[in-house]
Each structure stands twice: as C-alpha cells, then as structure tokens.
C-alpha positions in Angstrom: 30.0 -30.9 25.1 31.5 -31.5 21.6 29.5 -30.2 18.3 30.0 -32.3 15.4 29.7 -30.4 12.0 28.0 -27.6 13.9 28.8 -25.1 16.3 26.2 -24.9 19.0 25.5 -21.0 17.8 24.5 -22.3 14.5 22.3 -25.0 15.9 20.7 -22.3 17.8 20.1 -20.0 15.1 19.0 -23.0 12.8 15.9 -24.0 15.4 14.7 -20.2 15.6 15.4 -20.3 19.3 12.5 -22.7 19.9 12.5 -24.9 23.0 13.4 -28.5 20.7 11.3 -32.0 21.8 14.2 -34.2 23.3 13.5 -38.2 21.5 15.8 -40.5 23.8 16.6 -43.8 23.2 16.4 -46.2 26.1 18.8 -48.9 26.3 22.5 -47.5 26.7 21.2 -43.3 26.9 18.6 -43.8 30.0 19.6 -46.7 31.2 21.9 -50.2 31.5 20.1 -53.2 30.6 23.1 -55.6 30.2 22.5 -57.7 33.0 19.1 -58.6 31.9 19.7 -59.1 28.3 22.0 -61.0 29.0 20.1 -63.6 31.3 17.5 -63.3 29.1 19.4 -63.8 26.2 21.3 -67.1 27.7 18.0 -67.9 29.4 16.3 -68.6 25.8 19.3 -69.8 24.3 19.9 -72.9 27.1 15.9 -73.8 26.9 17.2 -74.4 22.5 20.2 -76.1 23.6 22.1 -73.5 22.1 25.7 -72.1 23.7 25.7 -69.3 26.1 27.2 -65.7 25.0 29.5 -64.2 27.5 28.1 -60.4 28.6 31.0 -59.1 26.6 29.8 -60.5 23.2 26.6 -59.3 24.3 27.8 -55.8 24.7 27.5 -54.9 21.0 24.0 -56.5 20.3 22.1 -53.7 22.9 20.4 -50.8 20.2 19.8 -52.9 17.4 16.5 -54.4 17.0 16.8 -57.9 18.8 15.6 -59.6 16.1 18.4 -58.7 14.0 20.8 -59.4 16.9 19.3 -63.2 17.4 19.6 -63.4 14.0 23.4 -62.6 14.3 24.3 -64.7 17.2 22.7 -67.9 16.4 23.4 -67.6 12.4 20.1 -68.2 11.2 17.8 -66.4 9.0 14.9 -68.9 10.0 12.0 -66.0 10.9 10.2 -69.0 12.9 13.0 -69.8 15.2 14.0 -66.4 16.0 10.6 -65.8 16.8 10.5 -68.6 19.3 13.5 -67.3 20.6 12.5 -64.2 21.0 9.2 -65.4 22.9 11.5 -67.5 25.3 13.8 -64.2 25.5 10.5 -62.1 26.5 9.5 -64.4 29.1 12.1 -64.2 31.6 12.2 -60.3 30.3 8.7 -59.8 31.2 9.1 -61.4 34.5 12.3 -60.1 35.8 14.9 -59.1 33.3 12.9 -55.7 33.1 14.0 -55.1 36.8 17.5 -55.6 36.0 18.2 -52.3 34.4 20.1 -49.8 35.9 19.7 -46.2 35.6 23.2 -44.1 34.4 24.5 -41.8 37.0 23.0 -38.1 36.3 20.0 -38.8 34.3 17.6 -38.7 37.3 19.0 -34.9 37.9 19.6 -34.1 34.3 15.8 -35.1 33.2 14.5 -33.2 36.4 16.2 -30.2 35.2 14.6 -30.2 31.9 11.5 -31.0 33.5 11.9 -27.4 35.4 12.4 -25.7 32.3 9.5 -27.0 30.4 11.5 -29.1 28.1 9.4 -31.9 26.1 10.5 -35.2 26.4 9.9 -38.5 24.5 11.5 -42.3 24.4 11.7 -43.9 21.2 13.1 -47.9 21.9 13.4 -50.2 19.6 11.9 -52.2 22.8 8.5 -53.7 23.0 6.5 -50.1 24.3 5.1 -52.3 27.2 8.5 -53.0 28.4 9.7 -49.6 27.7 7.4 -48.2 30.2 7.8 -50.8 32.8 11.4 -50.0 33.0 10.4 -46.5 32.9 8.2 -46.6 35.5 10.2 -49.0 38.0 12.5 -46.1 38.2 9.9 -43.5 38.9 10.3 -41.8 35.3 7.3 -42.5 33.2 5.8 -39.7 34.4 9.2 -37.1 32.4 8.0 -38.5 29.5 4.7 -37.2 27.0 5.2 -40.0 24.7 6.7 -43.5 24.4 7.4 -45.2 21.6 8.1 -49.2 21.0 9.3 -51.3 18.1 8.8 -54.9 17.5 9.7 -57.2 14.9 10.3 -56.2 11.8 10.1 -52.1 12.7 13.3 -50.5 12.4 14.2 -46.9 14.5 13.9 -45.1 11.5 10.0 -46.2 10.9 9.2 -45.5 14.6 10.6 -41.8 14.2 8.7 -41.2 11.1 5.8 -42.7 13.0 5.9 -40.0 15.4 6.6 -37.2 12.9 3.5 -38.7 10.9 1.2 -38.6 13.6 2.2 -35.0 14.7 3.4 -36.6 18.0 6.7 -35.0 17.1 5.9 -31.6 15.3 8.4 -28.5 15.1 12.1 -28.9 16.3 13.2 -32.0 18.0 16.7 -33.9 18.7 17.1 -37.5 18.6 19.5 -38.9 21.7 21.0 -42.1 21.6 23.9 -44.3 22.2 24.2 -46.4 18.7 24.8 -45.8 15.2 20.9 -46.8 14.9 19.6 -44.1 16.3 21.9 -41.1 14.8 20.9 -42.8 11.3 16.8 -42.5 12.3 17.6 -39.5 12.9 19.4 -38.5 9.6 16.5 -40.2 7.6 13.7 -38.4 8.8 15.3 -34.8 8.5 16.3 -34.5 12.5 19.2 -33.5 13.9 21.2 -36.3 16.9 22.9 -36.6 19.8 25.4 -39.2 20.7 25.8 -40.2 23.9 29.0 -41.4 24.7 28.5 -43.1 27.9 26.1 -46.1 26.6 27.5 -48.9 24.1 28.2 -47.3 20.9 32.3 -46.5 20.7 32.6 -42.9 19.2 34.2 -44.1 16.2 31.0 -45.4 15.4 29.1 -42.4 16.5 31.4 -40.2 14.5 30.8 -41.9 11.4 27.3 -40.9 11.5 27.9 -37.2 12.1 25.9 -36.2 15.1 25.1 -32.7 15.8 26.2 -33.2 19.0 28.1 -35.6 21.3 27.8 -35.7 24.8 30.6 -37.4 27.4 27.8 -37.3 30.2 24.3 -36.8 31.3 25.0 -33.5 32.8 25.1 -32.3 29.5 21.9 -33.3 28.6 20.5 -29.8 30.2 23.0 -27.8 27.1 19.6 -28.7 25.0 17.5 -26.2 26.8 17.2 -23.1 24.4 15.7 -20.0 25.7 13.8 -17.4 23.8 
C-alpha cells in the first residue's frame, strides 16, 4: 500500500486508534459492471435510434452519476430525454444487466477478513439503492454491509455522504473507498479521509490529483484499514 500526503503512522495517530467505518463505492471498488452498462447503455440508445458506444468509450463513464454520463455521450442537456433514456437504460438493468457484474478477485476474502475483525462496513453508489443491493446480494454480500446507500438523479456522491454523516449513519472515524475522482472528492467535502483503489476505472493520475490518503494496487490491502486498540 502507498500513503498519499500521509504516512500510515500519522493516519493512525490522527483517528485515536479507533476501529474507522469503511464507505465503499460499488461500481469499479467491489465489483465490474462493464458488461452490463454497456448493454444497457446500447440497449436504450438503439430503442432512440441513437449510435452504439463501443465498451472502451464506455469505460470512462462508470463512477459518475449516469445522468451526467448520458448527458455526455448523446450531447444533450434535454432533462426529459435523458430521463427517458435512463428509464430505457433501467429496464434491461433491472432485468438482467444487474446479473452481469463481476466481483474483483480478493474482495470476497478481503471483506470476510474485516468481517472477522469487527470492521464496519458501508456502500455508498451513486446507483439506484435497489440495484445496489441486488448486485450485492446476487453475490452473497449484502449481508458485510450495515448500510447502503443509493443516488439517483440529480444527487451527487458528495450529498449521499453528507447524508450519512447527517443522519448519524456514519458517526466517528470513517474512510471513503473508491475507484474515481468522484468519490475521493465526496470524501474531501465532507471532512473524510479516501482511499483509491487502483484496480477499478479511475487511472492514478486522476486519483493523484485528488490526494487520497491512501492508494491501494489490490483488494488484499483492503485488510491494512483494520486499526487495533
């Protein structure tokens, strides 16, 4: 594991030795959901008549919120069509494109680990909550998690995490783990320290810009958050 800005003494020392909440993202951190975005994706756009988008241009549109990312791809700032797109999107989503995500080698083990030692454990997804948790729980993994948190249109990371914080969902120390510039900057805004994972879709030229605490090459690492008294 590489520190960024911080030496993982000093992170220690700055938490009082309490056991931090681990936030993960979803989408590129837990799991791979390119080959159901995709289809999805392309699966709205043919029922408009619009072009397909190769998986490799899709690549950089998984983190953001997908309204932003329809927006992008189809040029438009018409909030009624990218709705309707996004309905068309959800339907093949719901049905299938759910089922299509892969989990990343080692998170199984490296959230059962953390699991052993106590560790608390939440996903924040700029995903629709009740498709977060069916991805979650198609893999056997709802059960890791005390909380889940979902966007939707309109709700940026940022929101979601203050959300949380808010409500007291999230209280004392907690990390924010994800693959994209989004989530390192959700976690700056609300006064949290970050992870970036380098093994999702975020290069870690873009990760570095944000200035993680931390940056981790694989899910092994993950268990490095556990802090002992």
């Amino acid at each position: 594991m590489r520190a960024a800005g911080r030496t993982h003494a000093d992170f220690s020392e700055s938490i009082s030795l309490t056991t931090p909440i681990l936030i993960f993202d979803l989408d590129g951190t837990l799991s791979d959901p390119l080959k159901g975005f995709a289809l999805s994706i392309n699966y709205a756009f043919d029922y408009f008549g619009l072009d397909p988008v190769s998986e490799d241009d899709l690549r950089p549109h998984i983190g953001p919120p997908l309204d932003e990312s329809i927006a992008i791809l189809t040029e438009t700032e018409d909030p009624d069509f990218i709705g309707e797109l996004i309905e068309k999107y959800r339907e093949r989503y719901i049905e299938v494109g759910f089922a299509e995500n892969i989990l990343y080698d080692g998170i199984v083990s490296a959230l059962s680990e953390l699991l052993d030692e106590g560790v608390t454990m939440g996903v924040c997804s700029t995903k629709r909550v009740d498709l977060v948790e069916r991805v979650l729980m198609q893999h056997d993994l709802i059960e890791c998690f005390d909380f889940v948190s979902g966007g939707d249109i309109g709700l940026t990371k940022d929101m979601q995490l203050g959300r949380l914080l808010d409500a007291g969902t999230v209280s004392g120390p907690a990390i924010m783990i994800g693959d994209r510039r989004f989530d390192l900057v959700a976690a700056a805004l609300n006064g949290l320290p970050s992870a970036g994972v380098l093994w999702g879709y975020g290069a870690k030229e873009e990760l570095l810009l944000e200035s993680p605490t931390f940056l981790l090459s694989s899910p092994d690492e993950l268990s490095t958050f556990y802090l002992s008294e």
